[in-house]
Phi, psi and omega in degrees: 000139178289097170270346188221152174199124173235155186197141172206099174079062184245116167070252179266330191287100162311324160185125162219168178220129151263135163246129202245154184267155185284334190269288207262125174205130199241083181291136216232127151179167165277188212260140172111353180259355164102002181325254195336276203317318163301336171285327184244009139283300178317327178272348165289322213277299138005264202273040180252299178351302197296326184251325172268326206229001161285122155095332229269185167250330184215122181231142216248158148313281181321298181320304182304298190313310171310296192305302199285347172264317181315288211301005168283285197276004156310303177265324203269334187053050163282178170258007169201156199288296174356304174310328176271024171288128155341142147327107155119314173333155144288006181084001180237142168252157161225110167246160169194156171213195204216122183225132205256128173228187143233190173224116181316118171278132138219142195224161159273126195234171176257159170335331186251355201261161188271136155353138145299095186306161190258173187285131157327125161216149190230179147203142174265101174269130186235142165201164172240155165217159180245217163231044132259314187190190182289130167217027183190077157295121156251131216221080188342139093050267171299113203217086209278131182298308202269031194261149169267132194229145159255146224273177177244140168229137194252113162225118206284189202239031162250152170296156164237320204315317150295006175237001199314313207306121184077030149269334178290358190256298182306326171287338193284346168265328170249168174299118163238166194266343200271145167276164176281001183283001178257009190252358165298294173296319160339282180322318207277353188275272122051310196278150170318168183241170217263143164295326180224099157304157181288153188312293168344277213317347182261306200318305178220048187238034202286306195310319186279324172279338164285320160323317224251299181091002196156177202222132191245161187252116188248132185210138185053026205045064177190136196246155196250185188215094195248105176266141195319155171020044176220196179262167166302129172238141165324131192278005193272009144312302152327099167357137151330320191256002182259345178281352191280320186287343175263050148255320181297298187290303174282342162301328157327285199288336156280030162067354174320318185228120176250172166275148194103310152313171175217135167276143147260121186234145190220121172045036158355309196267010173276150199070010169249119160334156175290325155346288167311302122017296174280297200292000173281288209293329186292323187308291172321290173293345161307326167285302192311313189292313204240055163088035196208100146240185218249149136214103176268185162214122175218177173218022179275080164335329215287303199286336183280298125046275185286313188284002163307301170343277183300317182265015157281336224260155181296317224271004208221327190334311208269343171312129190260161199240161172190143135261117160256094201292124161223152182231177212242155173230098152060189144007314202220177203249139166237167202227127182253129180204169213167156165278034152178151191290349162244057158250349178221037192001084202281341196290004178273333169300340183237050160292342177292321130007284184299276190304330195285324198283340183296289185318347189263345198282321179286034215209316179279008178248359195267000000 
């Protein structure tokens, strides 16, 4: 899980520090204020364990270097790594963060005695660019192999699902405009779903599979949406928002996000009714509740609202929380943040929002 994110002349951010809570974390801004670049640096940052140091025998300055420059220019799609130097800077950036595993204990115990929790482990990835390229890893010492990391999962905030069939063969040969985190989600749609889902997705996911309506199916490298006693329908048939909440559920049930992962979800409530809108935010803390954590990014009052809403509530309460608000200064974003939403007061950030509801109020006074 992701706990820490520092940044000094990355993109918009001139300097931020973030600290994130393990269940819940709600990044807040209009569009242009960088929410997706914080989701997708947490989510490289994530899966970096999974890729340089599970399994591996050596893991290198160079090597750590290669990954953290593809994956840059992968995802973020510059035309060079340099380009995500602030506007205005001296030209050199630094990110780093701080991401939480453990490490599996064995102890001899007697029958009545409680388990041995297992040890904390943490590791701090760090790196500098300049705006030629990555010219600086800093690379912790310790680095434990036999550790549990939990995976990073992404999912943006256009659908794939209509479009899957044949993408993974076109990217890998041609230029697409699409980043890599949909050639991630590609992949992870792609694994088969588990003989035994996990228990939860019945226990307090009802509400998203009665929305959904049926359950999909990939057959022929193309996925369908198969409702009790009726035929398979084309998922490119299916409302926009509803492939994104079947999108959501089967990665549950393929195992794609276990407990211990952490989702990055970019905007969740666009293209959804408000309806849809509520069982989604009931959804989101439902994962944060069995060990999964959430980091959205939105800009929906609608959706910010509700989980105030849910996590006033007993059944949501103990879920620990963040926030984060961000606004534009000039040139750069500055980020405001608090364990609950009136420590970093966002409605001045969705004001526009705010202001369509004062007009409609005059509007019903006239």
């Amino acid at each position: 899980m992701i706990k820490q994110l520092s940044l000094r002349n990355f993109t918009v951010f001139k300097e931020a520090d973030l600290t994130f809570s393990p269940g819940l974390n709600v990044i807040i801004g209009e569009n242009g204020t960088g929410k997706t670049h914080l989701l997708k640096l947490g989510y490289i940052f994530s899966n970096a364990w999974h890729t340089l140091v599970k399994n591996q025998s050596l893991v290198s300055d160079q090597k750590v270097e290669r990954y953290f420059s593809e994956r840059l220019q992968n995802i973020f799609k510059p035309d060079k790594v340099g380009n995500l130097t602030t506007t205005g800077s001296d030209g050199k950036s630094n990110v780093s963060t701080l991401v939480s595993g453990n490490i599996p204990t064995v102890s001899i115990r007697m029958p009545n005695e409680p388990e041995t929790l297992p040890l904390p482990d943490e590791i701090k990835w760090e790196f500098s660019f300049s705006n030629r390229s990555i010219d600086n890893v800093v690379l912790q010492e310790r680095l434990t192999r036999n550790a549990i990391y939990g995976k990073g999962l992404y999912i943006p905030s256009k659908e794939m699902l209509s479009f899957f069939e044949g993408f993974l063969a076109s990217y890998e040969k041609r230029e697409f405009q699409f980043d890599e985190t949909f050639r991630d989600l590609a992949l992870n749609l792609l694994t088969t779903k588990l003989k035994k889902p996990p228990e939860f997705i019945k226990l307090g996911l009802n509400n998203l599979a009665d929305d959904v309506g049926g359950t999909l199916k990939l057959e022929g490298g193309k996925f369908y949406l198969v409702s009790s006693g009726s035929k398979s329908r084309e998922i490119t048939l299916i409302a926009e928002g509803i492939r994104k909440i079947a999108t959501l559920l089967y990665l549950l049930e393929n195992g794609s996000l276990e407990v211990g992962d952490t989702l990055f979800w970019d905007e969740p409530e666009s293209n959804l009714n408000p309806k849809l809108i509520k069982d989604v935010a009931v959804a989101i803390l439902f994962l944060c509740q069995n060990g999964i954590q959430v980091v959205i990014g939105t800009h929906s009052l609608f959706l910010l609202r509700e989980i105030e809403i849910l996590t006033s509530e007993k059944q949501f309460k103990a879920i620990p929380q963040r926030y984060f608000a961000l606004g534009k200064n000039g040139d750069t974003v500055t980020v405001q943040q608090g364990n609950s939403v009136d420590e970093i007061n966002p409605f001045v950030m969705l004001d526009e929002e705010l202001a369509q509801s004062n007009r409609f109020m005059d509007a019903g006074n006239d």
